[in-house]
N, CA, C and O atoms as a Tripos MOL2 file, in Angstrom:
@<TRIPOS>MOLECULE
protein
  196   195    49     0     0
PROTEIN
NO_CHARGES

@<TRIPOS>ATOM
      1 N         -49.0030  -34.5870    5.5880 N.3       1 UNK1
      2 CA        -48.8950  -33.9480    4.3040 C.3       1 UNK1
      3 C         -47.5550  -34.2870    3.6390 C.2       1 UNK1
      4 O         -47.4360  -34.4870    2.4300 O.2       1 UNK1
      5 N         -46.6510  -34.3290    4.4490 N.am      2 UNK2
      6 CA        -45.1470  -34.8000    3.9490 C.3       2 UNK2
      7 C         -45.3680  -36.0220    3.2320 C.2       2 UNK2
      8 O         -45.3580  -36.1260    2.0060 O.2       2 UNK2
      9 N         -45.6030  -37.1010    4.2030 N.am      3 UNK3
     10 CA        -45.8470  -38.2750    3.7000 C.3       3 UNK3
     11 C         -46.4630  -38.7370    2.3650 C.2       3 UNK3
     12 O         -46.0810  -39.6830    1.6750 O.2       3 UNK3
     13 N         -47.8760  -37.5790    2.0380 N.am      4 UNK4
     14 CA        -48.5160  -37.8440    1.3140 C.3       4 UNK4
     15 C         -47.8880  -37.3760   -0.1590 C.2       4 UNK4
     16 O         -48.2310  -37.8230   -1.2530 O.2       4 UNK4
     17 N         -46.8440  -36.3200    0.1120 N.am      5 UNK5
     18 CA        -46.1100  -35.7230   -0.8590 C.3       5 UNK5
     19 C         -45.2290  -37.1750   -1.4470 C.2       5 UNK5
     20 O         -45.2310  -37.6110   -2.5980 O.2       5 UNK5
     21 N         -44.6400  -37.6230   -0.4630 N.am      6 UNK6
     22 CA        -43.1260  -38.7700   -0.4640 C.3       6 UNK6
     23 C         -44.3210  -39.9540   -1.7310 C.2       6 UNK6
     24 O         -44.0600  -40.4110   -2.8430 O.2       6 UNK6
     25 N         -45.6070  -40.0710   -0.8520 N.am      7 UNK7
     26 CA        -45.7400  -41.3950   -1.4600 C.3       7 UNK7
     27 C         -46.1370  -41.3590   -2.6450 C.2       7 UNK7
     28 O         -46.2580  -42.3850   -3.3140 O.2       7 UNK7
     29 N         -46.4200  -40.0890   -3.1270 N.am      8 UNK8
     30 CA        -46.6580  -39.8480   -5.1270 C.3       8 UNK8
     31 C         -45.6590  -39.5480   -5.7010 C.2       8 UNK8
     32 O         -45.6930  -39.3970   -6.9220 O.2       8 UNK8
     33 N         -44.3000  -39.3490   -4.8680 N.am      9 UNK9
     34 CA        -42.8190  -39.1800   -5.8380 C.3       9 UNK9
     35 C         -42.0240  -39.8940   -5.2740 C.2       9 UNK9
     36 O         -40.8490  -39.6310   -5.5310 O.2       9 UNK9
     37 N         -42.2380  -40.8670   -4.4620 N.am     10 UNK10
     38 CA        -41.2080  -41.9170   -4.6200 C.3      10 UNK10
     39 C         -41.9570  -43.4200   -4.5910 C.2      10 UNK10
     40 O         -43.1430  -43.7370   -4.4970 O.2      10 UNK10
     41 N         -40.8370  -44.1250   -4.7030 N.am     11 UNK11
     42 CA        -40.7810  -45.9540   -4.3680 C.3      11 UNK11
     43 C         -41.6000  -45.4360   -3.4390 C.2      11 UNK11
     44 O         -41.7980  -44.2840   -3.0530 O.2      11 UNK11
     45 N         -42.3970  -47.3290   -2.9080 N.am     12 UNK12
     46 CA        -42.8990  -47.4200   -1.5970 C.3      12 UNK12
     47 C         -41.7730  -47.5260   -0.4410 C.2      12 UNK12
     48 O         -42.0570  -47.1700    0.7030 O.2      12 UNK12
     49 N         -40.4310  -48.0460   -0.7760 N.am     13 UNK13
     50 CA        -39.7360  -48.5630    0.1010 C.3      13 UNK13
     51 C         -39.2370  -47.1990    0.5920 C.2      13 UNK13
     52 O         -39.0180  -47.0910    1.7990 O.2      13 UNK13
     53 N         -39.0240  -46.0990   -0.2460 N.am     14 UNK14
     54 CA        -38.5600  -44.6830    0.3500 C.3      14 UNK14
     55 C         -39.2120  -43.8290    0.9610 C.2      14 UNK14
     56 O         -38.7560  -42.7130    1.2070 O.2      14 UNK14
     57 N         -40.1770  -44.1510    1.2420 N.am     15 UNK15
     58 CA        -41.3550  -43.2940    1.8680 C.3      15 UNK15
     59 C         -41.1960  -43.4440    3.3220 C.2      15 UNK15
     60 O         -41.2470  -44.5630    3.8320 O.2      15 UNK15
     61 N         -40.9650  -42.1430    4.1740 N.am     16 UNK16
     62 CA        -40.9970  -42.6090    5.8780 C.3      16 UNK16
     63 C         -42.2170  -42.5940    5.6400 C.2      16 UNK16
     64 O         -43.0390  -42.1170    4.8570 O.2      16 UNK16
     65 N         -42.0520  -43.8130    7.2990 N.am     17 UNK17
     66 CA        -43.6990  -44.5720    7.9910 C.3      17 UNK17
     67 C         -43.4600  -43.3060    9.0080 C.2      17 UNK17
     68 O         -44.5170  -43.1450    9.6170 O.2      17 UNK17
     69 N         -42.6290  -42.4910    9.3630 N.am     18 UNK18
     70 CA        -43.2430  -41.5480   10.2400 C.3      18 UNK18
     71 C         -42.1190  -40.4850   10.0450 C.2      18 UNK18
     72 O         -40.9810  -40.7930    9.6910 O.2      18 UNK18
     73 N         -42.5750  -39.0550   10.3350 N.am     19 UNK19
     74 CA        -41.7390  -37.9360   10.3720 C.3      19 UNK19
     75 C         -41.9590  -36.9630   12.1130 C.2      19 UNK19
     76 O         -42.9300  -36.5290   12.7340 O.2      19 UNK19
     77 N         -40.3850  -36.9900   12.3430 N.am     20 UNK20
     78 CA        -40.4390  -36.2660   13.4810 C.3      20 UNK20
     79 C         -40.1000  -34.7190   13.5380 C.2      20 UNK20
     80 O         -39.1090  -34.4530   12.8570 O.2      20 UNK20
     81 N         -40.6670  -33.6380   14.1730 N.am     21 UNK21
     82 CA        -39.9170  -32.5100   13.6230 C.3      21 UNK21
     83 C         -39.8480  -32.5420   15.5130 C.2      21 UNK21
     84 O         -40.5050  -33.0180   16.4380 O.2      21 UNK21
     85 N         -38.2370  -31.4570   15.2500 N.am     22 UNK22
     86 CA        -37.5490  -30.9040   16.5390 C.3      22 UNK22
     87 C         -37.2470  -29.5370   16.4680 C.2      22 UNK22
     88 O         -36.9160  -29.0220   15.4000 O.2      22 UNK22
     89 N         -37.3610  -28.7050   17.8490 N.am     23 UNK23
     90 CA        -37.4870  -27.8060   17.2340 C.3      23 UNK23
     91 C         -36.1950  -27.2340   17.5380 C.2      23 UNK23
     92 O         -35.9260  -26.0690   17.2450 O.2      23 UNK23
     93 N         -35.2540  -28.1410   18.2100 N.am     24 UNK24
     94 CA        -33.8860  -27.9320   17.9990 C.3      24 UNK24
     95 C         -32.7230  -28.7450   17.8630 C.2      24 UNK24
     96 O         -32.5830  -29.2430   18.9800 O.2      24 UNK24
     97 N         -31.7000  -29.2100   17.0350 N.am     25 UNK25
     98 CA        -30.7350  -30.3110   17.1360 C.3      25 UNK25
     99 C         -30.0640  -30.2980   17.7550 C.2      25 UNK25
    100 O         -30.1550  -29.1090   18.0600 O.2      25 UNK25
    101 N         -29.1110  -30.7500   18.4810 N.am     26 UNK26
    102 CA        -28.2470  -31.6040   19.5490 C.3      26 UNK26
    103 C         -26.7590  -31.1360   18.6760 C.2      26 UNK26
    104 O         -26.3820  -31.7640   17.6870 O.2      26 UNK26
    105 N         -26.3040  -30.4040   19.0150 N.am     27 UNK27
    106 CA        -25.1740  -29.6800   18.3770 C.3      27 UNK27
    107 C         -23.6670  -30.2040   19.4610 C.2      27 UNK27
    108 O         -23.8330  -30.4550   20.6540 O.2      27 UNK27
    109 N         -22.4420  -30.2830   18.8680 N.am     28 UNK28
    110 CA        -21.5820  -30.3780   19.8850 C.3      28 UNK28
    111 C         -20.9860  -28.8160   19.8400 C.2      28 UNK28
    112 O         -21.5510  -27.9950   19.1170 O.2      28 UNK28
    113 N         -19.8070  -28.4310   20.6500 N.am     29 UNK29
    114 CA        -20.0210  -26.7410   20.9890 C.3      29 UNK29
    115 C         -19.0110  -26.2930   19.8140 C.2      29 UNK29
    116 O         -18.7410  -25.0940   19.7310 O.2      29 UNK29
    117 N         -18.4530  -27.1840   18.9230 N.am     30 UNK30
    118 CA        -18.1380  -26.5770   17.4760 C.3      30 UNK30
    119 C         -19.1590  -26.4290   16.3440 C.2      30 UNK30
    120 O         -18.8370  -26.2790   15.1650 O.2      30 UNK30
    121 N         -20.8210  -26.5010   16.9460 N.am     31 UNK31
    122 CA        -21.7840  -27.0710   15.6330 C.3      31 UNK31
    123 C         -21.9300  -28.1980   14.9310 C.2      31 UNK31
    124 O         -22.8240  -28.4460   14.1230 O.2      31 UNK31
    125 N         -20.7860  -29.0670   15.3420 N.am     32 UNK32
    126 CA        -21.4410  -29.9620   14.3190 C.3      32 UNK32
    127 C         -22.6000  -30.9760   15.5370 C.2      32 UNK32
    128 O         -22.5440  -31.0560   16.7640 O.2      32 UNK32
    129 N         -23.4130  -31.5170   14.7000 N.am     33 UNK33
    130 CA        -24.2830  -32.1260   14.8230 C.3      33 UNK33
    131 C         -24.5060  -33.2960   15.4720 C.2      33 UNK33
    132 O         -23.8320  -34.1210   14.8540 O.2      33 UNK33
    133 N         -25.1990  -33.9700   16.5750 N.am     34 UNK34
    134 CA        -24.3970  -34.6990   17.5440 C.3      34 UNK34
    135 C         -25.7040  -36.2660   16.8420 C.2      34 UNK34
    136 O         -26.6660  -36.7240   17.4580 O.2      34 UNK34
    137 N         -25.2610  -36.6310   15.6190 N.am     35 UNK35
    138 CA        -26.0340  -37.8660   15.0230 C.3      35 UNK35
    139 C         -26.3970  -38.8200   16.3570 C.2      35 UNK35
    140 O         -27.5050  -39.1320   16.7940 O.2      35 UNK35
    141 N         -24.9510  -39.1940   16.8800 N.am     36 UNK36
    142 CA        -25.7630  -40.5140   17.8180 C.3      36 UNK36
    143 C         -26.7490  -40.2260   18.4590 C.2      36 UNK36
    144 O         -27.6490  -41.0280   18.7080 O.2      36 UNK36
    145 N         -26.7170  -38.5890   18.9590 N.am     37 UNK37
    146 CA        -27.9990  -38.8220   20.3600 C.3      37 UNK37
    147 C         -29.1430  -38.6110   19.2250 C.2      37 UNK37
    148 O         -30.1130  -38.1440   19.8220 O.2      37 UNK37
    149 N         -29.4450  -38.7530   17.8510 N.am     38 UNK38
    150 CA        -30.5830  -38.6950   17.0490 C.3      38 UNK38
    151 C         -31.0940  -40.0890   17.1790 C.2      38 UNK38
    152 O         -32.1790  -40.5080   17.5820 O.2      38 UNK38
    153 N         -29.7800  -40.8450   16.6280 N.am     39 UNK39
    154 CA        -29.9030  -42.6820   16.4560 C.3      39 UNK39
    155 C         -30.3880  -42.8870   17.5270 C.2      39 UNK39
    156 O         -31.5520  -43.2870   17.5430 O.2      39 UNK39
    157 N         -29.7770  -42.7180   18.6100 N.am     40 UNK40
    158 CA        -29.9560  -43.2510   19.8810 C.3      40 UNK40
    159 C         -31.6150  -43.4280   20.0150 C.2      40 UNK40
    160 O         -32.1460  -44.5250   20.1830 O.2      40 UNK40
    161 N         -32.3670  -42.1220   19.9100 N.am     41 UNK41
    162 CA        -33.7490  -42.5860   20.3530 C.3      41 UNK41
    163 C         -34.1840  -43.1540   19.1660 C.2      41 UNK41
    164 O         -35.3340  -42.7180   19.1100 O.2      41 UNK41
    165 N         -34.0250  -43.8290   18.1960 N.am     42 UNK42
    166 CA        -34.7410  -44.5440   17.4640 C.3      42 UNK42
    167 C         -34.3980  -45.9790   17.8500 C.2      42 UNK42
    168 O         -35.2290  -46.8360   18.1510 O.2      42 UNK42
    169 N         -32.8570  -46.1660   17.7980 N.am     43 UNK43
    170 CA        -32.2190  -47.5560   17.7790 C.3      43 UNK43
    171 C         -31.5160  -47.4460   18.7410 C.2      43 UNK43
    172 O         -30.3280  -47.2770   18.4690 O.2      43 UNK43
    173 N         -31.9520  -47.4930   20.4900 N.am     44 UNK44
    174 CA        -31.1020  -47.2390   21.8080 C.3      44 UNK44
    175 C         -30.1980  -48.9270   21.9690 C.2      44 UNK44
    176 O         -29.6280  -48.9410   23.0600 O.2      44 UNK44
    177 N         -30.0790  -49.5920   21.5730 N.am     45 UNK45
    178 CA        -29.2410  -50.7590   21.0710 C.3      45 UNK45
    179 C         -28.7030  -50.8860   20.0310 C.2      45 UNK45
    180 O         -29.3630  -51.4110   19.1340 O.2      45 UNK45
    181 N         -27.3890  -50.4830   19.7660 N.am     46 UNK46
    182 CA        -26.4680  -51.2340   18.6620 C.3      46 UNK46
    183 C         -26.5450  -52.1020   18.2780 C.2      46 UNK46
    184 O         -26.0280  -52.1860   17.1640 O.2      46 UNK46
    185 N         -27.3210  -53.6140   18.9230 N.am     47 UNK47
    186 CA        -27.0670  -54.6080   18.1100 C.3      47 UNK47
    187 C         -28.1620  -54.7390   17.6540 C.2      47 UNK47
    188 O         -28.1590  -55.7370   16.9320 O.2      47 UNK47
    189 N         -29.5390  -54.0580   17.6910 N.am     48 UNK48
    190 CA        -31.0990  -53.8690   17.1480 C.3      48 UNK48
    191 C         -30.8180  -53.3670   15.9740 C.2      48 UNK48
    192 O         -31.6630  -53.6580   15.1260 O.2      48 UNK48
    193 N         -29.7270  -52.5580   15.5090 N.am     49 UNK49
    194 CA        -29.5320  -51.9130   14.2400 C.3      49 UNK49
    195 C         -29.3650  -53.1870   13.2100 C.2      49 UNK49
    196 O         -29.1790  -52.9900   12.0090 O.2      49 UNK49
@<TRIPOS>BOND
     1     1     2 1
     2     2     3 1
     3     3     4 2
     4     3     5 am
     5     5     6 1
     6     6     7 1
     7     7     8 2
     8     7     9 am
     9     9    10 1
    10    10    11 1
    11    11    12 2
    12    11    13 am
    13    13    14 1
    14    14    15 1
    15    15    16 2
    16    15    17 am
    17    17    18 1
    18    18    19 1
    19    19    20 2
    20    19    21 am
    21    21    22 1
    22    22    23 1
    23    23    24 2
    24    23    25 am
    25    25    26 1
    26    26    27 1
    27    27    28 2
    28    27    29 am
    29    29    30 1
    30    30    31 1
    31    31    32 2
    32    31    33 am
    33    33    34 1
    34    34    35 1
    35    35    36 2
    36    35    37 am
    37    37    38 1
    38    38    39 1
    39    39    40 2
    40    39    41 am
    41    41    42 1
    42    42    43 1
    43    43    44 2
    44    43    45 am
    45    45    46 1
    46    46    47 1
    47    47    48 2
    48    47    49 am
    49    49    50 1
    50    50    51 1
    51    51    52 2
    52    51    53 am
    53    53    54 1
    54    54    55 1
    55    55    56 2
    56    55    57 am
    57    57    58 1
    58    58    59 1
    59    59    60 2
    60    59    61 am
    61    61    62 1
    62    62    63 1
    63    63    64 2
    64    63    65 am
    65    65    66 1
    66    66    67 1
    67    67    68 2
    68    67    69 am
    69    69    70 1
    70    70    71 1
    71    71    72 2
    72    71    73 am
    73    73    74 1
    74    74    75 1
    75    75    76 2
    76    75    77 am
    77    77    78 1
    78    78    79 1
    79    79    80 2
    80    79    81 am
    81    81    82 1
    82    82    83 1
    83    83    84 2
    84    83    85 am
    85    85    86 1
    86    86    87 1
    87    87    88 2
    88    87    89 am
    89    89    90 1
    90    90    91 1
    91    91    92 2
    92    91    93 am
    93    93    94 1
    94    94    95 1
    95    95    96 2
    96    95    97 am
    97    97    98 1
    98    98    99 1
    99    99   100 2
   100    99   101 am
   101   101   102 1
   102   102   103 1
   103   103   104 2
   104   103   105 am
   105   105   106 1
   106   106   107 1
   107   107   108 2
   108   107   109 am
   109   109   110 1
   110   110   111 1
   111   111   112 2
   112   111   113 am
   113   113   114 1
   114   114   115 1
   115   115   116 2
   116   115   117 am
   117   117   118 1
   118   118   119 1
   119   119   120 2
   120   119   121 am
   121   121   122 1
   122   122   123 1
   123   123   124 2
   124   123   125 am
   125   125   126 1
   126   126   127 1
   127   127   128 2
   128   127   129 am
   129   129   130 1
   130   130   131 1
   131   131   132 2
   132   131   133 am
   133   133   134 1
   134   134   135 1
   135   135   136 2
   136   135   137 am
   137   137   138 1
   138   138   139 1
   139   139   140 2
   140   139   141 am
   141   141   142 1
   142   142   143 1
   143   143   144 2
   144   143   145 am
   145   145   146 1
   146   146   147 1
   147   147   148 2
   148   147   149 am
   149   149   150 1
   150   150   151 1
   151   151   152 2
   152   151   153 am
   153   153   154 1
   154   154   155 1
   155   155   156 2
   156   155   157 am
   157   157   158 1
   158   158   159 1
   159   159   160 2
   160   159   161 am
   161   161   162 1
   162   162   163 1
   163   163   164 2
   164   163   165 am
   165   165   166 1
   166   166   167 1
   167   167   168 2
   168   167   169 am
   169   169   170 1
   170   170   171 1
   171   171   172 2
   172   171   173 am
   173   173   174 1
   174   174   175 1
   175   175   176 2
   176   175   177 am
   177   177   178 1
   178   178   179 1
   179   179   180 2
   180   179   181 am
   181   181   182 1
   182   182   183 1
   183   183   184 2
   184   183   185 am
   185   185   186 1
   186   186   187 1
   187   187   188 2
   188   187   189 am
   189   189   190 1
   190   190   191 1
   191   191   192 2
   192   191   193 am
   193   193   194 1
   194   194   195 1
   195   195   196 2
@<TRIPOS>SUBSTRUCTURE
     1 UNK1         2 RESIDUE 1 A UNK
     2 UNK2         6 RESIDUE 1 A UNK
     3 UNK3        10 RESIDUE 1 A UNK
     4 UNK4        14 RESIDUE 1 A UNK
     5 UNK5        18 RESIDUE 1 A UNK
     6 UNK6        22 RESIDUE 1 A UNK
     7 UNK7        26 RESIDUE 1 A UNK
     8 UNK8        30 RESIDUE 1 A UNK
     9 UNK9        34 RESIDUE 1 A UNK
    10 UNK10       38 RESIDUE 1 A UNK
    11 UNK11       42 RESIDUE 1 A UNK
    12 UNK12       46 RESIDUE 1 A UNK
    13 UNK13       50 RESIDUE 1 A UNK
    14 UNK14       54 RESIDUE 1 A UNK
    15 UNK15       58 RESIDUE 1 A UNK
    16 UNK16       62 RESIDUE 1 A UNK
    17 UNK17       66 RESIDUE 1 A UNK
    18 UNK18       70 RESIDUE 1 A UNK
    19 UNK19       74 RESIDUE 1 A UNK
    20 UNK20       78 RESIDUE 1 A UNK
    21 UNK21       82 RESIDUE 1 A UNK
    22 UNK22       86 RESIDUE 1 A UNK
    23 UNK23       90 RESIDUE 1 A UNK
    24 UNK24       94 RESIDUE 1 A UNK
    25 UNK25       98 RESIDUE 1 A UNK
    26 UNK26      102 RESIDUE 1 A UNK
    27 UNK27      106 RESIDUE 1 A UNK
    28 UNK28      110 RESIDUE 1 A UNK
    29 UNK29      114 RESIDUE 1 A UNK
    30 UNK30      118 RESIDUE 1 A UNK
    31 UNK31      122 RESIDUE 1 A UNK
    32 UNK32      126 RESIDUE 1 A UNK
    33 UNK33      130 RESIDUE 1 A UNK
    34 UNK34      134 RESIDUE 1 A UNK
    35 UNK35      138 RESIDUE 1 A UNK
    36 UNK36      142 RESIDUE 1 A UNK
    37 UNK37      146 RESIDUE 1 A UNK
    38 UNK38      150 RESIDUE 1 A UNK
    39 UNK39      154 RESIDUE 1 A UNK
    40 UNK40      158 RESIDUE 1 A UNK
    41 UNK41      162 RESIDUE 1 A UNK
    42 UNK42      166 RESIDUE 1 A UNK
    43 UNK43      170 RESIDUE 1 A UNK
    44 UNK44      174 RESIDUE 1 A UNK
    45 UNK45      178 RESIDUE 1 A UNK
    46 UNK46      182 RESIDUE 1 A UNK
    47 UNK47      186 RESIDUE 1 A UNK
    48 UNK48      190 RESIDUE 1 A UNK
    49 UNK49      194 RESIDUE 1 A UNK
């Protein structure tokens, strides 16, 4: 349903090919938000990016 929302209000190129929901983020113990271990499971190689 997301998707189908994205692809009647945006570009094709902005549209995710897939949406993940979590039902919790990866926090460090001040809150902020721990991005790499997100990247990591998409792009587990730096030089694949």
């Amino acid at each position: 349903e997301l998707i189908a929302w994205c692809r009647e209000r945006l570009a094709g190129f902005k549209c995710p090919k897939s949406v993940d929901v979590h039902d919790r983020l990866p926090r460090e113990a001040h809150g902020k938000l721990k991005k790499r271990l997100l990247r990591d499971a998409y792009w587990p190689d730096p030089a694949a990016q």
